[in-house]
N, C-alpha and C positions, 0 to 999 in steps of 0.2 A: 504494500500500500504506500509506497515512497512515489516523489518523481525525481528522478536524477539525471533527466535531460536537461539541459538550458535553454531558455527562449527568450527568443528576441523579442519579442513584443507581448504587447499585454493578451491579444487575442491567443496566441502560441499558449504561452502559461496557464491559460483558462480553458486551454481543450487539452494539456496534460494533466492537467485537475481536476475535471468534470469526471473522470471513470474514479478519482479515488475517494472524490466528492459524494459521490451515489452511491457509495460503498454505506455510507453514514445512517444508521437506521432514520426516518422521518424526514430526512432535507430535504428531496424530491418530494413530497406531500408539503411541506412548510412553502418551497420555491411555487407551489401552484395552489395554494392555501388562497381564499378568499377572507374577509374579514369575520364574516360569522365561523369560518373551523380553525380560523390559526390558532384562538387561545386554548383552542381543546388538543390539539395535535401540537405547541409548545408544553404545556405541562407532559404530556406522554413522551416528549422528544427532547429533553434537556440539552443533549450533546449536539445535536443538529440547532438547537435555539443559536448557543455560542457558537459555533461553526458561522452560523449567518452575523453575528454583533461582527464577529473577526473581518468578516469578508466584505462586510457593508461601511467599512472602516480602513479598508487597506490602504486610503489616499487622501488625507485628510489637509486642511489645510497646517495644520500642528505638525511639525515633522514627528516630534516623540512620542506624540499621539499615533501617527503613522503607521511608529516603528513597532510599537507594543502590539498593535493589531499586527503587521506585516509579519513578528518571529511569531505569535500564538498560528496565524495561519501555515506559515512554511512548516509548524512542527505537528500541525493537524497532517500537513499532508503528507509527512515522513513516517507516519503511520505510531504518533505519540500516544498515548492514553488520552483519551481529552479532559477529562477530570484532572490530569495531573497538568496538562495545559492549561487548563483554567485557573487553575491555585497558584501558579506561578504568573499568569496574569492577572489575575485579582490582586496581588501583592505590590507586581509592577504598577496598575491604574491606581491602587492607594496611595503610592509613596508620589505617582503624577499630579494625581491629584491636590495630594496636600501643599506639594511644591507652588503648584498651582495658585493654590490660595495662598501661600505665605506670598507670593508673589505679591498678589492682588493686593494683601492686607496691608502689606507690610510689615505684617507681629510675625512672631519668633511662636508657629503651632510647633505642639508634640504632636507629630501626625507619626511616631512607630509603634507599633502593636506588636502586644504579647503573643507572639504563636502556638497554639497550644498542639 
């Protein structure tokens, strides 16, 4: 379930992704979901839910925003756990986040969290 071809262009990278994409239980159901089935086929489809936040995200105008979607997706399609992609991206958008706001604020947050 890897791709370890390279492509040149974005349509190239998106038709060596597609077979390992539809590999993902629910994404093909979510990608043709109308508004009344998606929130019933999200709760059943957890790992396809994030699959899609990842890939609706890969080109952001925020470059580190970008990027943390860009490595969750390249390690969805190298045939990662997704659950373990997620937890490592959930950590990654915390510590963006909080940057983020210390930005904005300008105060001094404790934005690290006890990992249990």
């Amino acid at each position: 379930m890897s791709i370890t071809t390279h492509a040149h262009t974005l349509q190239e990278y998106l038709d060596q992704a597609t077979p390992v994409l539809m590999e993902i239980p629910g994404l093909s159901e979510l990608l043709h979901a109308d508004g009344d089935s998606y929130d019933r086929l999200a709760e059943k489809y957890p790992d396809a839910v994030f699959t899609l936040i990842a890939m609706n995200n890969l080109f952001h105008h925020d470059r580190e925003f970008s990027e943390i979607h860009q490595e969750a997706f390249a390690s969805i399609l190298d045939g990662e756990n997704i659950p373990s992609v997620q937890f490592r991206y959930s950590h990654r958008m915390d510590a963006y986040t909080c940057e983020k706001r210390r930005g904005l604020t300008g105060i001094s947050l404790q934005c690290s969290k006890q990992i249990r």
